[in-house]
PANU-594873 format. One record per residue (C-alpha): x negated, y negated, z; residue number from 0. Coordinates in nm, 3 decimals. Layout:
BEGIN
<pt><X>X</X><Y>Y</Y><Z>Z</Z><k>NUM</k></pt>
...
//
This chain:
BEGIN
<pt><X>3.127</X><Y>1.267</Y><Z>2.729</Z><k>0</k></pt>
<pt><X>3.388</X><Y>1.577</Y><Z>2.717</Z><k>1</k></pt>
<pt><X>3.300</X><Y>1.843</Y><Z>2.524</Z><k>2</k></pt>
<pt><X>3.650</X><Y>1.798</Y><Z>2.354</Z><k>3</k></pt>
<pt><X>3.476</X><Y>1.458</Y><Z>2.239</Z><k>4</k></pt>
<pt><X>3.181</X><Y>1.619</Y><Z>2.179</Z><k>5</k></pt>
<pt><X>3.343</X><Y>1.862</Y><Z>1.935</Z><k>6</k></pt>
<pt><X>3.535</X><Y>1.659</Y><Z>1.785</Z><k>7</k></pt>
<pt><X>3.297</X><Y>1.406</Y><Z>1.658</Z><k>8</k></pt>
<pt><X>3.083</X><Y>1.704</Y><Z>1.560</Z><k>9</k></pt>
<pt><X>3.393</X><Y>1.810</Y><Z>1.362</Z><k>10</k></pt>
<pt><X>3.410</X><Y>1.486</Y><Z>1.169</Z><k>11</k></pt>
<pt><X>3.022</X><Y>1.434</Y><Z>1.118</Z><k>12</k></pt>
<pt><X>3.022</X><Y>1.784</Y><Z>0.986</Z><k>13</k></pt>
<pt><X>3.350</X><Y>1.698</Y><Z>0.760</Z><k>14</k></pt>
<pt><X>3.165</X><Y>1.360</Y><Z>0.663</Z><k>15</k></pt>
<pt><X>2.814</X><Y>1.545</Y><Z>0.561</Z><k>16</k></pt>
<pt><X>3.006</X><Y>1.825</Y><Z>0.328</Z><k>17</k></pt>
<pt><X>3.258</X><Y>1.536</Y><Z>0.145</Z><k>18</k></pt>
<pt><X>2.917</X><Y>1.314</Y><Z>0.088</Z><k>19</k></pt>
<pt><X>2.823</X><Y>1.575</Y><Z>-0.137</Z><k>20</k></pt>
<pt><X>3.128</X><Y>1.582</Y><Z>-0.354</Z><k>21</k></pt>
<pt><X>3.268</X><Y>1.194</Y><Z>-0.382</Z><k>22</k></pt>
<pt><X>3.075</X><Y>0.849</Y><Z>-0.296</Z><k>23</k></pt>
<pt><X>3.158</X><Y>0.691</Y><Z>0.062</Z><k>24</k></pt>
<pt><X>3.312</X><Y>0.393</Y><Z>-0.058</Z><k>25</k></pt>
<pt><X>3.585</X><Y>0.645</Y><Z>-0.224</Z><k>26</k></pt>
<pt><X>3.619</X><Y>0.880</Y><Z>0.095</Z><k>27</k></pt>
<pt><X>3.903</X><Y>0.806</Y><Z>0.257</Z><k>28</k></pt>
<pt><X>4.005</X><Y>0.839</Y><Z>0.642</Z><k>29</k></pt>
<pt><X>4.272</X><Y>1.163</Y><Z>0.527</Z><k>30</k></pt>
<pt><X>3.985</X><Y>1.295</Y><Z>0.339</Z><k>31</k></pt>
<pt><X>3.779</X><Y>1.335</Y><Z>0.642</Z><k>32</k></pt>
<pt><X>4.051</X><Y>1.458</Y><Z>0.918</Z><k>33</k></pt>
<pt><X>4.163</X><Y>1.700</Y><Z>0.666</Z><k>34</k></pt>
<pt><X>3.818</X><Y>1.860</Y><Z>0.627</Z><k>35</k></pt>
<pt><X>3.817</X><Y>1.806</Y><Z>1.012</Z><k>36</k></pt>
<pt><X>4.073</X><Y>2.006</Y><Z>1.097</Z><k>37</k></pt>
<pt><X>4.176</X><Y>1.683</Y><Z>1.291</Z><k>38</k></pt>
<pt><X>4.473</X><Y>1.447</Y><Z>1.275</Z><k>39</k></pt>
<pt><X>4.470</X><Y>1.051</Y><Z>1.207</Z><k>40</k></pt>
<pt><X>4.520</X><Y>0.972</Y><Z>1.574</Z><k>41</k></pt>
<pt><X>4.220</X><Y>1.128</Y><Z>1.707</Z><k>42</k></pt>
<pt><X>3.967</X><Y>1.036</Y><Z>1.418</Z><k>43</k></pt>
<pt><X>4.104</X><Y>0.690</Y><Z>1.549</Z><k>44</k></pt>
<pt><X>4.021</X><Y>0.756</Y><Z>1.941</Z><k>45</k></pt>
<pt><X>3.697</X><Y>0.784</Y><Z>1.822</Z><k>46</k></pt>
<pt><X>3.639</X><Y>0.544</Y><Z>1.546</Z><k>47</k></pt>
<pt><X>3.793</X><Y>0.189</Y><Z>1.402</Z><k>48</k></pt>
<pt><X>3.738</X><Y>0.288</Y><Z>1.041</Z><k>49</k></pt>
<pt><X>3.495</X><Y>0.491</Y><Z>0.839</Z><k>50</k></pt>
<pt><X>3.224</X><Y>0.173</Y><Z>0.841</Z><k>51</k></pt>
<pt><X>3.265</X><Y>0.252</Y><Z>1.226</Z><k>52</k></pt>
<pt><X>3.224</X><Y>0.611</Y><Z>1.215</Z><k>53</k></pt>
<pt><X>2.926</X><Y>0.536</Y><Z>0.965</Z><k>54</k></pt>
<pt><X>2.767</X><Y>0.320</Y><Z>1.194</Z><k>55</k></pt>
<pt><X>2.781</X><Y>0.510</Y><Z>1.491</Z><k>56</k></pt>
<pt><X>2.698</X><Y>0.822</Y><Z>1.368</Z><k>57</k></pt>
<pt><X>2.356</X><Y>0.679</Y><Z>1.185</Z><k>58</k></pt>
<pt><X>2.321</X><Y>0.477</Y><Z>1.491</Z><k>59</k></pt>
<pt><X>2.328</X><Y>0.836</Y><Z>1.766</Z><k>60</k></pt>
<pt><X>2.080</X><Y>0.951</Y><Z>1.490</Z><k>61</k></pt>
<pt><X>1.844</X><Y>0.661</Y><Z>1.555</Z><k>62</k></pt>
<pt><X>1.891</X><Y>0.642</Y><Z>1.943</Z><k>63</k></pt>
<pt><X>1.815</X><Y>1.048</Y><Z>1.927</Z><k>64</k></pt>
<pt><X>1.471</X><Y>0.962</Y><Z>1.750</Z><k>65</k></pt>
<pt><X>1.426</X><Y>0.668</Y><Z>1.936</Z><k>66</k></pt>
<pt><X>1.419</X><Y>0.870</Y><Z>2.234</Z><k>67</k></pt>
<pt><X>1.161</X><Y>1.122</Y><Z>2.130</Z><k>68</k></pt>
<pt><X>0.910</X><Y>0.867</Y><Z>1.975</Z><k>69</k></pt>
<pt><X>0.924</X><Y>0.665</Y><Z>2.309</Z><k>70</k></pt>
<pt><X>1.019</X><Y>0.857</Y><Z>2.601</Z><k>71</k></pt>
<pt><X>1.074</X><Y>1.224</Y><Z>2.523</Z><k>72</k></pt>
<pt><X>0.700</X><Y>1.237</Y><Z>2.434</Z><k>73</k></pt>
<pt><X>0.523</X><Y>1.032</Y><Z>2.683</Z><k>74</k></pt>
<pt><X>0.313</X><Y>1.282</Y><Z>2.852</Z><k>75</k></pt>
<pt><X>0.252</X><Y>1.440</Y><Z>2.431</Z><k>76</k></pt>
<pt><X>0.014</X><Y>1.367</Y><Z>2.195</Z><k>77</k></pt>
<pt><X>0.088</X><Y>1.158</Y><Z>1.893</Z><k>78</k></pt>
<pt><X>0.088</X><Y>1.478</Y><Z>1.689</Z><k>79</k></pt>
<pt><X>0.327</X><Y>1.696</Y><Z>1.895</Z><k>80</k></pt>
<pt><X>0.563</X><Y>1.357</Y><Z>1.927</Z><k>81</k></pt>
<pt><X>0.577</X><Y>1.325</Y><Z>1.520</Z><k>82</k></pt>
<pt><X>0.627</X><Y>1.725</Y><Z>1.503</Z><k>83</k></pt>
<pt><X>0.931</X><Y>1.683</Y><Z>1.702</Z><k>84</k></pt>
<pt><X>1.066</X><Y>1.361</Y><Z>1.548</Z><k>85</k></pt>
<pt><X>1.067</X><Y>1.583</Y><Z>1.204</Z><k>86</k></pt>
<pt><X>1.197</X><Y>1.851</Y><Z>1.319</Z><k>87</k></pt>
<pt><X>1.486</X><Y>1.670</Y><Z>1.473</Z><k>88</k></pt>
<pt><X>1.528</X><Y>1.486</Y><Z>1.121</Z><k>89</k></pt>
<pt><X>1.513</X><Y>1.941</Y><Z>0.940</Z><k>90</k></pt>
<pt><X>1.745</X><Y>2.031</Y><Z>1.227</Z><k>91</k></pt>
<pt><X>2.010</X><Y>1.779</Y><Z>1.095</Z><k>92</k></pt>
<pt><X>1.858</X><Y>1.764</Y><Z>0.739</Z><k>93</k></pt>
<pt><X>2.212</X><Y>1.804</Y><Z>0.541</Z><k>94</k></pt>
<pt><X>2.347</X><Y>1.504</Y><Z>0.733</Z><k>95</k></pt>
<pt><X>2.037</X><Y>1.260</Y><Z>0.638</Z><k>96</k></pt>
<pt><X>1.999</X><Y>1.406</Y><Z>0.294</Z><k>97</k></pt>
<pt><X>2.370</X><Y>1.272</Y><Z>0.263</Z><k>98</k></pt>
<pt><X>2.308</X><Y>0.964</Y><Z>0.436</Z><k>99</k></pt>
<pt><X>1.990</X><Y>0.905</Y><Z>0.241</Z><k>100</k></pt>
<pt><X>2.167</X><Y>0.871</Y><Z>-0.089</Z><k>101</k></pt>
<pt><X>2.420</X><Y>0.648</Y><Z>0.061</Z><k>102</k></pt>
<pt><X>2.387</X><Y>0.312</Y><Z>-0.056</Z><k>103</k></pt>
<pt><X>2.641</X><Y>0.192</Y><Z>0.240</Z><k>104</k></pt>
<pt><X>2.391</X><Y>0.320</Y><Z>0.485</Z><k>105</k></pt>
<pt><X>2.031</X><Y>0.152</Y><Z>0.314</Z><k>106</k></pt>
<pt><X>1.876</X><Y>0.474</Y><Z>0.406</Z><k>107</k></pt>
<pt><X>1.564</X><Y>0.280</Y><Z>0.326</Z><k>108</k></pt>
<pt><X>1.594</X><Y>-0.055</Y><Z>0.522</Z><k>109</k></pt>
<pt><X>1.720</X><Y>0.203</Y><Z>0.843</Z><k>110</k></pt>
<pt><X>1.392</X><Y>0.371</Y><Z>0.863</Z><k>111</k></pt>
<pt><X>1.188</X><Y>0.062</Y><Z>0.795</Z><k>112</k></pt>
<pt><X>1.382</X><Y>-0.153</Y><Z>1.077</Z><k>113</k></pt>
<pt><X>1.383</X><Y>0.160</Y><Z>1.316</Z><k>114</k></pt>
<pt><X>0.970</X><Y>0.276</Y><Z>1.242</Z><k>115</k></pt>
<pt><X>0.941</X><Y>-0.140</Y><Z>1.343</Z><k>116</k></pt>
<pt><X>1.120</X><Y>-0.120</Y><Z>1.665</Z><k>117</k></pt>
<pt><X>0.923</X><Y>0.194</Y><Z>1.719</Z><k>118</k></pt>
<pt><X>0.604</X><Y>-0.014</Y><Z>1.699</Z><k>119</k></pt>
<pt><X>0.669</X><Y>-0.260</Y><Z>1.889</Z><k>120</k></pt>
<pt><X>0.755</X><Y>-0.067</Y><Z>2.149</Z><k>121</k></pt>
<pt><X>0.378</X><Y>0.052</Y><Z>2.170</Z><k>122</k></pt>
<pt><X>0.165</X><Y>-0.238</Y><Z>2.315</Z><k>123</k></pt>
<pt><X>-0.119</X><Y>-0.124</Y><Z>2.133</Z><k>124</k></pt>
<pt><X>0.007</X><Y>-0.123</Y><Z>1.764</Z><k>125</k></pt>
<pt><X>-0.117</X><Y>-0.486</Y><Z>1.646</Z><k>126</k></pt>
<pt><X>-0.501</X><Y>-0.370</Y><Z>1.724</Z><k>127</k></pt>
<pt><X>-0.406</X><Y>-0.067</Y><Z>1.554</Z><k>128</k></pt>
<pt><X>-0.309</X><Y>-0.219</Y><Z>1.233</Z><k>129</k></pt>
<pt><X>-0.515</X><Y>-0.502</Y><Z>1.228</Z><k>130</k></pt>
<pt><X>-0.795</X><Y>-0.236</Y><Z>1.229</Z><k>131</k></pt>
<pt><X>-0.656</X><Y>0.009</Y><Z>0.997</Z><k>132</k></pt>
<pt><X>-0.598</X><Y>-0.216</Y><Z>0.773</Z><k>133</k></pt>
<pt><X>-0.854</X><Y>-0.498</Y><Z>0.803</Z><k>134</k></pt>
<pt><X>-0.561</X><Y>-0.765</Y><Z>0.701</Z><k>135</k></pt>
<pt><X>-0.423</X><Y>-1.061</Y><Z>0.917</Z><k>136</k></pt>
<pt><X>-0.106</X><Y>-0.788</Y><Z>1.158</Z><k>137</k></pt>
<pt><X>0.181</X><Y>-0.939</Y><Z>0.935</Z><k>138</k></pt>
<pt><X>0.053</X><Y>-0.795</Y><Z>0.650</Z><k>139</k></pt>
<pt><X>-0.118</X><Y>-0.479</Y><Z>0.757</Z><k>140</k></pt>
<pt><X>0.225</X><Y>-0.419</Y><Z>0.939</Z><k>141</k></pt>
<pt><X>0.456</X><Y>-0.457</Y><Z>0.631</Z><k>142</k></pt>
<pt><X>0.230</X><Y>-0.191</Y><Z>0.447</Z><k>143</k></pt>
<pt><X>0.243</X><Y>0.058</Y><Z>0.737</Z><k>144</k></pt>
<pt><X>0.683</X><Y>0.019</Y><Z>0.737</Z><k>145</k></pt>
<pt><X>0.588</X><Y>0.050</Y><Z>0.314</Z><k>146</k></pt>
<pt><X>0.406</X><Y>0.377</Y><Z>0.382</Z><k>147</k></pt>
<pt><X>0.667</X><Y>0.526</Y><Z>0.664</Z><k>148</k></pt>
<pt><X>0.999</X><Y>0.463</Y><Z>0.492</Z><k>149</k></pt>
<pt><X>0.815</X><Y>0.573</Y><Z>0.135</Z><k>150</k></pt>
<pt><X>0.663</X><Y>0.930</Y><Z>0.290</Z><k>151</k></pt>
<pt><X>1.020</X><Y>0.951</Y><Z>0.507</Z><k>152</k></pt>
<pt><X>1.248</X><Y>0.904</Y><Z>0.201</Z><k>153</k></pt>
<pt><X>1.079</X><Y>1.088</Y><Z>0.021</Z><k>154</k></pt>
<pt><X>1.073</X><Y>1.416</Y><Z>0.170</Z><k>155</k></pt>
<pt><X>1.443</X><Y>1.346</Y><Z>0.283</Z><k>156</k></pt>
<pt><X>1.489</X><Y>1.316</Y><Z>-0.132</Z><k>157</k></pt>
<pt><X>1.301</X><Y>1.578</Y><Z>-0.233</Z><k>158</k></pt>
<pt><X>1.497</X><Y>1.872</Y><Z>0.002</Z><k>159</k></pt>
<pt><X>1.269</X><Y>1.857</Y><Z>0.319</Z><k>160</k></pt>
<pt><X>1.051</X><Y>2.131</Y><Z>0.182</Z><k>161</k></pt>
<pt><X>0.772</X><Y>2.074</Y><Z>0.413</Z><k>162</k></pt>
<pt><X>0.759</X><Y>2.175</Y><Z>0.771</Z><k>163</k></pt>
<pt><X>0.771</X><Y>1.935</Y><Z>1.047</Z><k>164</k></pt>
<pt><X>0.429</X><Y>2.027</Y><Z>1.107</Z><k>165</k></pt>
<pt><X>0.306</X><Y>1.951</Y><Z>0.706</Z><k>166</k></pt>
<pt><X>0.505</X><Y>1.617</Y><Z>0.732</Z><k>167</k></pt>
<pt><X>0.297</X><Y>1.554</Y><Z>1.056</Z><k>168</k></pt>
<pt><X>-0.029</X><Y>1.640</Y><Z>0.915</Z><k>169</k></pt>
<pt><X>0.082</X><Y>1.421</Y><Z>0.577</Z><k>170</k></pt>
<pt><X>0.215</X><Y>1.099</Y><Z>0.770</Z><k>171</k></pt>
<pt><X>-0.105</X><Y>1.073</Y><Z>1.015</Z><k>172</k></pt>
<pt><X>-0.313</X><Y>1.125</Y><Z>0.715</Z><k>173</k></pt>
<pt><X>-0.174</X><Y>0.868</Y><Z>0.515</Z><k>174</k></pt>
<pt><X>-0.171</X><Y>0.631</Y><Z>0.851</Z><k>175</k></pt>
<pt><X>-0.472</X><Y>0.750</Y><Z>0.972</Z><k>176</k></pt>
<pt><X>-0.326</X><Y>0.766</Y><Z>1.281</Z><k>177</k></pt>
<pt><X>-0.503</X><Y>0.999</Y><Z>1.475</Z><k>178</k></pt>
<pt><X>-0.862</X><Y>0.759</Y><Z>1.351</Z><k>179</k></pt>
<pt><X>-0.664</X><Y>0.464</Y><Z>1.494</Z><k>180</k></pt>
<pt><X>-0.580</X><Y>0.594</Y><Z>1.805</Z><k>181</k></pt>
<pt><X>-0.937</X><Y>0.667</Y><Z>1.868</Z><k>182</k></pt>
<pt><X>-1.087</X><Y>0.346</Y><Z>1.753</Z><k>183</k></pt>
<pt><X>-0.836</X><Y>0.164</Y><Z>1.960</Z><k>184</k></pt>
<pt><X>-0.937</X><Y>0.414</Y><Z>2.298</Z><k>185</k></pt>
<pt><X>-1.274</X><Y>0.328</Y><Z>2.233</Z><k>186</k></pt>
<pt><X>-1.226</X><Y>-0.037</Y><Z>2.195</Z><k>187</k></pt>
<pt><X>-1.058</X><Y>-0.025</Y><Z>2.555</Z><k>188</k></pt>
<pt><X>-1.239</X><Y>0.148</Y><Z>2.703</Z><k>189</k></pt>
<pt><X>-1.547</X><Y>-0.118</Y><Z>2.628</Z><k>190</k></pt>
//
């Protein structure tokens, strides 16, 4: 990608963040965004079919950005450093999901419950994980743990992001018990 095309859709996600703070997206208008842009009609449209477009793509680089550090980024990281960079990806771009977030186009909520499940089942491990955490038949056990993840998420995304990364870190594997999982699962492996 040029850096023209990276500015430019930098440009419009910047234009789109500010106007979501003054008028509802199903009122925002294409002019509304190139104006605040600084760009014309013709190249919001080299870049995007409509605004549902534009929505979806730019909530969709979001997801593919956190995608990337939960599964691959990280690899060689501990659970703990690999959540302290997901959130502080999510404070480095805060405006733009605090916007999003109270979108109802977007369904802020469903987002982070379907992403946090392709997350999980990206992890071989996961069903033991819940099963024992939770002490339910997976199906279960797994809709509580996408309860508790979009819940905590939203609601520090709601609430201004005061945290840190590193206090949403410490809250999430808390309320997970992550870091209890992980070791009852080593030890169960390593048997």
């Amino acid at each position: 990608m040029s850096k023209r095309h990276t500015e430019t859709k930098t440009y419009i996600k910047e234009a789109l963040t500010h106007l979501l703070n003054e008028k509802s997206f199903e009122d925002l208008t294409i002019s509304d965004i190139t104006r605040k842009a600084g760009i014309n009609r013709s190249t919001f449209y080299l870049h995007y079919k409509d605004k549902y477009d534009m929505m979806a793509q730019l909530k969709q680089d979001n997801l593919d950005s956190l995608y990337h550090i939960l599964t691959q980024d990280n690899i060689e990281k501990d659970t703990h450093t690999t959540l302290v960079d997901t959130f502080t990806y999510i404070k480095n771009d805060f405006d733009f999901f605090q916007v999003i977030a109270k979108t109802a186009y977007v369904n802020f909520s469903k987002s982070i419950k379907d992403f946090a499940y392709d997350v999980i089942l990206s992890f071989p491990q996961a069903q033991d994980i819940i099963i024992n955490h939770y002490g339910v038949p997976y199906h279960y056990g797994l809709q509580v743990y996408l309860a508790s993840i979009e819940s905590l998420i939203s609601y520090w995304v709601a609430t201004g992001g005061k945290e840190s990364p590193e206090e949403m870190t410490d809250i999430i594997s808390k309320v997970l018990k992550i870091d209890e999982s992980i070791s009852h699962n080593n030890q169960q492996t390593q048997k």
